[in-house]
C-alpha positions in Angstrom: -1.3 -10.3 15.3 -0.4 -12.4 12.3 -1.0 -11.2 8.6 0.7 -11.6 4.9 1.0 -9.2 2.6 0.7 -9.8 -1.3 2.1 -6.7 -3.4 5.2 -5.1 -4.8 8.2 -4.9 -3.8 11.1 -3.0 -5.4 14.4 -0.7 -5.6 12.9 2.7 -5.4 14.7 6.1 -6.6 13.5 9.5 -5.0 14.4 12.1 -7.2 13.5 15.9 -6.0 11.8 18.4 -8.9 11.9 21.9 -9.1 7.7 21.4 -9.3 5.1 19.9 -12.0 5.2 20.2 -15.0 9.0 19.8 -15.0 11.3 22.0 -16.5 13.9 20.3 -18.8 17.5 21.4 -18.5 20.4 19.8 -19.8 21.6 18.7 -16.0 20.7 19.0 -13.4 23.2 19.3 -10.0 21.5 17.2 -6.9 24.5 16.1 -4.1 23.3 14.3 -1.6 18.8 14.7 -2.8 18.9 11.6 -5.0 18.0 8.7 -2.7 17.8 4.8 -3.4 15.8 3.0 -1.4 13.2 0.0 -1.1 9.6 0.4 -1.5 6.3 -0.8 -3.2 2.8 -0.8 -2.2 3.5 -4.9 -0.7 6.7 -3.9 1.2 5.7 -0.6 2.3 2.4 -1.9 4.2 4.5 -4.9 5.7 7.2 -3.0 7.1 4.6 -0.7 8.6 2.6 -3.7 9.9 6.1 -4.9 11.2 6.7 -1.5 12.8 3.1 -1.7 15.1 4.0 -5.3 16.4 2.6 -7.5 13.7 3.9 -10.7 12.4 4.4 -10.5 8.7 5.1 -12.4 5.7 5.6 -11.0 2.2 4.6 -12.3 -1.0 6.3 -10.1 -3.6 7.8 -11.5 -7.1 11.3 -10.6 -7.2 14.7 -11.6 -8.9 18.1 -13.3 -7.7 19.8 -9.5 -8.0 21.3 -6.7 -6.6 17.8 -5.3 -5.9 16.2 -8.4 -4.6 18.8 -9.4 -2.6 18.0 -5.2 -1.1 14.6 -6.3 -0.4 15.1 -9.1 1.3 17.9 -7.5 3.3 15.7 -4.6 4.3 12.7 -7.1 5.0 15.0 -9.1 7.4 15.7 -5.8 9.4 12.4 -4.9 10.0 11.5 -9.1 11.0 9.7 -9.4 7.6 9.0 -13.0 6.4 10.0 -13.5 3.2 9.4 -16.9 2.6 6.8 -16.7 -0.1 8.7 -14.3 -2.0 9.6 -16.1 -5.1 12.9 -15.1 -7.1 11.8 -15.7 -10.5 11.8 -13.2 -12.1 14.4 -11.8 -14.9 14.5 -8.6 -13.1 13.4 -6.6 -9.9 10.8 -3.8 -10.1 12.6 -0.4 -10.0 10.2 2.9 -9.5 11.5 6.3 -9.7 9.5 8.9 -7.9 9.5 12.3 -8.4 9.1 14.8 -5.4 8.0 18.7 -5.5 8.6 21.1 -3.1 5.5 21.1 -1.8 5.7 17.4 -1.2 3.5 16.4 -4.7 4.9 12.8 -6.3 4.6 11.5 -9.5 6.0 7.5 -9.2 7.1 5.9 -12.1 7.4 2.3 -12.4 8.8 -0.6 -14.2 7.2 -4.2 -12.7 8.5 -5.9 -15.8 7.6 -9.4 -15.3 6.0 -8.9 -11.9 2.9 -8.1 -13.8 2.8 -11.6 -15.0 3.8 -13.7 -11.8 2.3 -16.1 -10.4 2.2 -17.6 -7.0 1.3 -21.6 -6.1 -2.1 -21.0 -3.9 -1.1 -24.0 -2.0 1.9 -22.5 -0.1 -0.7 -19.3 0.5 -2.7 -20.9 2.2 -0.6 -23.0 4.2 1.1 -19.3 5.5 -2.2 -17.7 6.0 -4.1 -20.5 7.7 -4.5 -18.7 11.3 -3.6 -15.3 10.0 -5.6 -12.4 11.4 -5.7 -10.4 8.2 -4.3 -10.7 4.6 -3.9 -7.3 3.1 -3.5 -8.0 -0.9 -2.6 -5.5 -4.0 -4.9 -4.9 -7.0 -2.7 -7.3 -9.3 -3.1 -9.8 -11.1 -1.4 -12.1 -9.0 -3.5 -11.2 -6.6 -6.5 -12.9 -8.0 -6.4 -16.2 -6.8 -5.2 -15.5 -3.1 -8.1 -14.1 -2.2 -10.9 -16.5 -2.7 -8.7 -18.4 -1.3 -8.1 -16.5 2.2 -12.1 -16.4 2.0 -11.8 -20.2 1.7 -9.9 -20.2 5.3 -12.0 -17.5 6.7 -9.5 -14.9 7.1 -10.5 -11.0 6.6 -9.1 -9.8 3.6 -8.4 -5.9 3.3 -7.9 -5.1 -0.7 -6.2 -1.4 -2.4 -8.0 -0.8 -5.3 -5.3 2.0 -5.5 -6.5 4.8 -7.7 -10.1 4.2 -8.7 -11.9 5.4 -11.6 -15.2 4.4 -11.5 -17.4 1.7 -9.5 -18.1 -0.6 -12.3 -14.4 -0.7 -13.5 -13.6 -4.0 -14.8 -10.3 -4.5 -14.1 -11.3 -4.2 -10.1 -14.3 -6.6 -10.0 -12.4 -9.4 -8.3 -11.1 -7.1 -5.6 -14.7 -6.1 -4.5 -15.0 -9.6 -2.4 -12.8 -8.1 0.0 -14.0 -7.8 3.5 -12.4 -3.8 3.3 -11.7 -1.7 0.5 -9.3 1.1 0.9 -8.8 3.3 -2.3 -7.4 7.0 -3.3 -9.3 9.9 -4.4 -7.0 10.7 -7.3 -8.7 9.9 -10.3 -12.1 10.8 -9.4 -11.3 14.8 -9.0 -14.8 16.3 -9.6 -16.8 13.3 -9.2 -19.7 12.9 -6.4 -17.4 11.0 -3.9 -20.3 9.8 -1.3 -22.3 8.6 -4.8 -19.2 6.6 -5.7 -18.8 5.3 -2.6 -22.5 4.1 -2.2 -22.4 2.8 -6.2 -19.3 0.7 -4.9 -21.1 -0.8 -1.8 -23.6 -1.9 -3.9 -21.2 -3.9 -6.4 -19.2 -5.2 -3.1 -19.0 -7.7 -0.5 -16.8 -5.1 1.7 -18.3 -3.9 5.1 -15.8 -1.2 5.2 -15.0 1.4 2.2 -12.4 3.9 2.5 -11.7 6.6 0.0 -8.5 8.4 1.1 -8.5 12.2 0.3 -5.2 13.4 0.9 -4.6 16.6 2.9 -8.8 16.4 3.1 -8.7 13.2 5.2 -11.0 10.4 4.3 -14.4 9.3 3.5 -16.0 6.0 4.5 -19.2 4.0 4.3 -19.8 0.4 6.1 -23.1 -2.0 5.2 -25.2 -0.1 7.7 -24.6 3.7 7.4 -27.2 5.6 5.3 -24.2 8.2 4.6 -20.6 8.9 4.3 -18.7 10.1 6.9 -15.8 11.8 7.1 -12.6 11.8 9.2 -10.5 14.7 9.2 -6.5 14.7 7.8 -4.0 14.9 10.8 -2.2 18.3 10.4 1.3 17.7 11.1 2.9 20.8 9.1 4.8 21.1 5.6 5.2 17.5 4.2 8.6 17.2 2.1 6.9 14.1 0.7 3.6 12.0 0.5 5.2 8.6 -0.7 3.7 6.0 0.9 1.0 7.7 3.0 -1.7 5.4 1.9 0.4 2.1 2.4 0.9 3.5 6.1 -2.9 4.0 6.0 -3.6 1.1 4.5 -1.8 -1.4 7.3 -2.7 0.8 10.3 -6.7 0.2 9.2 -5.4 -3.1 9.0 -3.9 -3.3 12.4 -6.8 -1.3 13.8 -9.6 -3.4 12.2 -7.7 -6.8 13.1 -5.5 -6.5 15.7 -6.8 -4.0 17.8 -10.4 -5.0 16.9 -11.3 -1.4 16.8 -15.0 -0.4 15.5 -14.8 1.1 11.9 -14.6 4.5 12.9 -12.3 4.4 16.0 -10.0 2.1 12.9 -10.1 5.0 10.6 -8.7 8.1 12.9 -6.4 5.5 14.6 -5.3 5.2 10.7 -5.2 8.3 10.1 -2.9 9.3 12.8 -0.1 6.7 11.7 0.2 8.0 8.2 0.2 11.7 9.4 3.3 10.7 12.0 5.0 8.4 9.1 4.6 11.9 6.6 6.1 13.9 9.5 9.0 11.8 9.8 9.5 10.7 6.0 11.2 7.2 6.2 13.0 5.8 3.9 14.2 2.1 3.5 17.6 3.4 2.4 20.2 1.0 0.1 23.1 2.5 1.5 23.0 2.2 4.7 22.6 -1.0 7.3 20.1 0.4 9.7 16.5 0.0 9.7 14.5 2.9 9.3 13.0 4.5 12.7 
């Protein structure tokens, strides 16, 4: 299976918290709990593509630094092409993410310029002509690529991240993906299967995914009447959810496009990666050479 990625990709910082909302105190002693690593939605799904056999190429805006040179590093040791990752940019994205006990995050970001980045559609299309699957982020960059992977035919799989409403303008582009995979997160309260239906109507997407968290997911395709729902994976205590959905996100991929699973069987097979990457935590880690497991 072939596929390129288009997302983030950046020096990450894990930071544990006593819980939320956070205390304040003066200092705060942590030896050996503060963890740097690389991460991002875009480098997080292709090393977990990279990890079930794919072939991958990243397309993340980075800079010529310390953290760049990271990512690339860390790409390389999981066989991640980084070809189309352009170094233009004044500075990498850095995220800091704080982790509760009970494995809650909050992640805090600084894209910088990478909001503003732009990639030559040309060279895109020359690496995904033949791909199985392109798995794109809800940025701006995004935009272009994927009328473009359309152009060549190739099934597009879009995160809309966390959603707030079917009509949203900012995520209009996104809805001529071929899937849609999305979190829960913002719509606490809401009528999930009527969001989910409201969406399908305003896409082009045969496959919607709303992730729930501990609750599983719900999903709708062009010919189901109704939602349906697939059950969470229960793998015990989670120290940390960070980057469950990007696991999610490239096994549906893998499933859909690789394995050329039906919708459903794609979803629990989905499922079941991101519950065994939350059991073991990985982390990308700066400071040492080895890959993660």
């Amino acid at each position: 299976m072939r596929a390129v990625v288009a997302g983030i990709a950046n020096q990450q910082t894990r930071l544990p918290v006593e819980g939320f909302p956070h205390p304040y105190s003066p200092a705060r002693h942590l030896p050996g709990r503060i963890e740097d690593a690389v991460g991002g939605v875009g480098f997080n799904v292709a090393a977990a593509l990279a990890r079930l056999g794919a072939a991958v190429d990243l397309l993340a805006p980075l800079a010529d630094d310390p953290a760049g040179r990271a990512v690339l590093a860390a790409a390389g040791r999981l066989g991640v092409g980084t070809r189309l990752c352009a170094r233009a940019l004044e500075r990498t994205p850095r995220s800091v993410v704080l982790v509760d006990a009970t494995g809650r995050r909050q992640v805090n970001t600084d894209l910088g310029g990478a909001l503003a980045a732009s990639f030559d559609p040309a060279a895109f299309r020359a690496a995904a002509t033949g791909a199985d699957v392109c798995v794109l982020g809800n940025l701006d960059f995004s935009r272009p690529l994927l009328p473009a992977a359309r152009g060549l035919g190739v099934p597009v799989v879009v995160d809309l991240q966390d959603v707030r409403g079917p009509d949203h303008p900012y995520d209009q582009d996104f809805l001529a993906a071929d899937t849609l995979v999305m979190s829960h997160e913002l719509l606490v309260g809401r009528d999930l299967p009527g969001f989910l239906r409201a969406l399908r109507s305003r896409s082009r997407a045969s496959l919607l995914v709303l992730t729930l968290g501990a609750d599983g997911s719900l999903a709708l395709t062009r010919d189901d009447a109704d939602c349906w729902h697939t059950p969470a994976v229960d793998v015990g205590p989670v120290s940390d959810t960070t980057g469950a959905g990007d696991a999610f996100t490239a096994a549906l991929a893998h499933a859909l496009h690789g394995r050329r699973l039906p919708a459903r069987e794609a979803v629990r097979a989905a499922t079941a990666y991101a519950a065994s990457r939350l059991a073991r935590r990985p982390a990308h880690r700066l400071d040492r050479g080895e890959p993660p497991r």
